[in-house]
N, C-alpha and C positions, 0 to 999 in steps of 0.2 A: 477442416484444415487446421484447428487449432484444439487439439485434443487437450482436455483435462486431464489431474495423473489421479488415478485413483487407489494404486499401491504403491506409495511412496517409499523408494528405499532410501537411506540414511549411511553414513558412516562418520567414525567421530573426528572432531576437528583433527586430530594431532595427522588424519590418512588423507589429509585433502592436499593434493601437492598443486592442482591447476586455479586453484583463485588466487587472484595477486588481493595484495591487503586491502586495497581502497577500493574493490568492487562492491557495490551493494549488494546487499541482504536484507530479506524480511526475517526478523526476531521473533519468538514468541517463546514464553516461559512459562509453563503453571505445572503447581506441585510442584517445583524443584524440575522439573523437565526443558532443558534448554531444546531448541532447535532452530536450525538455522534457515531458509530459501533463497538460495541465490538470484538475482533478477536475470542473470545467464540461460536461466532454465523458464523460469516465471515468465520470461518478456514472449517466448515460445510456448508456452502451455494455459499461461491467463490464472489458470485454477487447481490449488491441488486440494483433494479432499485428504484431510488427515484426524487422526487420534492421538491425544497427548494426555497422558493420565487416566484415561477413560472418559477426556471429554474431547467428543466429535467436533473438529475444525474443516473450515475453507480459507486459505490463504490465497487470496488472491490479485491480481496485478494487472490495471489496462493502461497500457504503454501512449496510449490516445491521452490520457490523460494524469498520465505519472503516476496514478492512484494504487496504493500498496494497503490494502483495507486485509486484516480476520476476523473472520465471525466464527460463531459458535451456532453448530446447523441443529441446533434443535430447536424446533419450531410445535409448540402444544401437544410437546410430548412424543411428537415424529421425530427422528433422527434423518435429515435428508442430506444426500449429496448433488451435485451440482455440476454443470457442464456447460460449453458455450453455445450460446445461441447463433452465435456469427450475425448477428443485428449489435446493433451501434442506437442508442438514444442522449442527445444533448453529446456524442462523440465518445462516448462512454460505453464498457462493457454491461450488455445485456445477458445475464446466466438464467438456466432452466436449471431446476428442481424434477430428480429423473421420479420421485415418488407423483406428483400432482399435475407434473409440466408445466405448471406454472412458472413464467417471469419474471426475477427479479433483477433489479436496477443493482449495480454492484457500487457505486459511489454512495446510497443512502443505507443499501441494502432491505430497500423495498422491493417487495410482492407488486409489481405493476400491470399482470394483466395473470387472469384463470382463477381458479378456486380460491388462494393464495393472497389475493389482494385485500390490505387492512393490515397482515400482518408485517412484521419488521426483524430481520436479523440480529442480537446482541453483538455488535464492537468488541472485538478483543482489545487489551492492547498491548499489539504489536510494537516493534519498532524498524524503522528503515534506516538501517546503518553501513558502516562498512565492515568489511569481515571482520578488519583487524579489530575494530571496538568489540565487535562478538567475541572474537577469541578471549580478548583480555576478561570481559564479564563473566564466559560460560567456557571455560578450559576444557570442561568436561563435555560441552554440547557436542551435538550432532547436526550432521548438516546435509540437505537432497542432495542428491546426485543421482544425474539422467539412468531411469530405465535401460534404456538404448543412447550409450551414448554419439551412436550413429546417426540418429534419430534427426536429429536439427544441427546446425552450428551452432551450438552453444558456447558462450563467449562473444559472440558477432549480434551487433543491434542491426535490425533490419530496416529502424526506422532511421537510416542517417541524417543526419542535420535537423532532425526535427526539434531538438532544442533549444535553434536557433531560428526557426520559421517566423514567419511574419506572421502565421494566422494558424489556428487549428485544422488538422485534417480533417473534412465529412461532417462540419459545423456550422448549421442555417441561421442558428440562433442571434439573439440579443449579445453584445459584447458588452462588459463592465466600462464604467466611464474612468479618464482619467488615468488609466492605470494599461499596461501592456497585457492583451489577453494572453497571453504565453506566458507571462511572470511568475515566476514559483509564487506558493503563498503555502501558509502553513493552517488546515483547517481542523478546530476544534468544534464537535456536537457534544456536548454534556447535557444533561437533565437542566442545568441551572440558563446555560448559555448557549447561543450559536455564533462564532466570530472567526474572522479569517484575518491573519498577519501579513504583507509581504516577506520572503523569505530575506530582501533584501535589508528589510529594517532592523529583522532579529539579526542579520548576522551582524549587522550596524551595532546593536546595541549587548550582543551576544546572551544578554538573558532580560526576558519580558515577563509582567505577570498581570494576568488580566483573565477579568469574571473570578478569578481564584485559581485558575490556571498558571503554572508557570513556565516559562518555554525556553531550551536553553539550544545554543548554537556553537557548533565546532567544528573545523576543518576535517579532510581524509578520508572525504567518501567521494568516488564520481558518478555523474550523472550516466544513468543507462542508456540514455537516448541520443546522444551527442555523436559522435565517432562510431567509423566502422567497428572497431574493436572496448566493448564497453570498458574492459581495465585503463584507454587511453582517455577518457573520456574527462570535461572538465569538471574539478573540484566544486562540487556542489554543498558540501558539509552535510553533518547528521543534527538533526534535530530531536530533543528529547521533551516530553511535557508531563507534568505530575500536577496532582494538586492535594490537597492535603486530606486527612480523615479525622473520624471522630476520636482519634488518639492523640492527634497532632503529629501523625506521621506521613513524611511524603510517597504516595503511589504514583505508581504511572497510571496514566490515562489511555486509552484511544485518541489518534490525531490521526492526518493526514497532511502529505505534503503532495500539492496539486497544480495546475493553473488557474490562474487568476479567470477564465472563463469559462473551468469547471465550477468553481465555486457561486457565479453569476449566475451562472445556469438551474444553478438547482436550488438555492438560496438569494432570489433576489433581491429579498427584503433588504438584505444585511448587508453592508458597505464595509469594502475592504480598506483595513486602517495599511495606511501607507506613510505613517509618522506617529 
């Protein structure tokens, strides 16, 4: 019921007439290759397998839990694509590996059950923005557009209201303290660090920097999960995080922007900074 795309067609920004500005987008850039995902298509397919530059991607999206994660599917030298499981763990999307069949966890992008378990997906890093931010960075990108676009309502969130819920859909779990499980939170995994921001403090403070991280906030993107109609949806803002290199120049990172019971869930250790 929720098929992954695995010929993804494209066309360049200037031919897109139906995204209004402020709908989200997953970004991803390498070599000079912009491309865009809209969460119109994403929130209905979960997973598209793609190639950008001649390096094999999964850009993927569970609506369960905001989670807008790419990886990079090669794994010891296998090139694998990916598809949904239709299982849910911690309320999170579960994807199979059609080479091993193997399960991975799409939040850590762990190998959780078959041949496959130990290993771990590469983080791209992506961004989740709004169109118009895209436009302005990658004039020249490109961006999905439905197979069929008969296919689904694209455009239309099927999850109404859920970004206003009082509690997670399909989740037995532990709830983080102090803090509203539903609460955006912005989540960084580096080599160096693992920490989660509330979304509400960065936009407080509109730029944070932490483990060496820096995380910045600005208006004009809405949220996909709010409103029937995801272009009506409220203003959630984009979040951007970079940290610096051995040149002293700023990259972007890998992040995620989540719930606050996503992040509990799979990182208990680690206490969500809410000031």
């Amino acid at each position: 019921g929720i098929p992954s795309i695995d010929q993804p067609q494209f066309k360049p920004v200037s031919a897109i007439t139906d995204l209004t500005d402020n709908e989200p987008v997953v970004s991803l850039t390498i070599a000079g290759i912009a491309r865009s995902y809209p969460l119109r298509i994403l929130i209905w397919h979960e997973i598209v397998n793609d190639t950008i530059a001649k390096v094999p991607v999964t850009v993927t999206y569970c609506p369960l839990c905001n989670s807008a994660i790419a990886f990079d599917r090669r794994v010891d030298g296998r090139t694998l694509d990916f598809g949904t499981t239709g299982k849910l763990r911690n309320s999170d999307l579960v994807m199979y590996d059609r080479t091993t069949e193997s399960w991975w966890q799409q939040f850590t992008g762990e190998a959780i059950v078959g041949e496959m378990v130990g290993k771990a997906l590469k983080m791209l890093p992506a961004r989740l923005e709004s169109f118009a931010q895209f436009k302005a960075r990658s004039p020249d990108g490109e961006v999905l557009v439905p197979n069929k676009p008969n296919l689904r309502r694209y455009g239309e969130n099927p999850y109404v209201g859920y970004d206003s819920a009082a509690k997670p859909f399909l989740y037995n779990g532990a709830m983080p303290a102090g803090i509203n499980p539903m609460a955006r939170v912005v989540a960084v995994r580096t080599k160096a660090a693992t920490f989660a921001i509330t979304l509400a403090l960065l936009r407080e403070k509109r730029t944070l920097t932490q483990s060496g991280v820096t995380l910045t906030w600005r208006k004009g993107q809405t949220s996909a999960i709010d409103t029937r109609a995801i272009a009506d949806g409220r203003d959630v803002g984009t979040v951007s995080a970079s940290a610096t290199d051995r040149q002293g120049k700023a990259q972007p990172i890998p992040y995620d922007v989540t719930f606050a019971f996503v992040f509990h869930a799979f990182h208990p250790e680690h206490r969500i900074r809410t000031r």
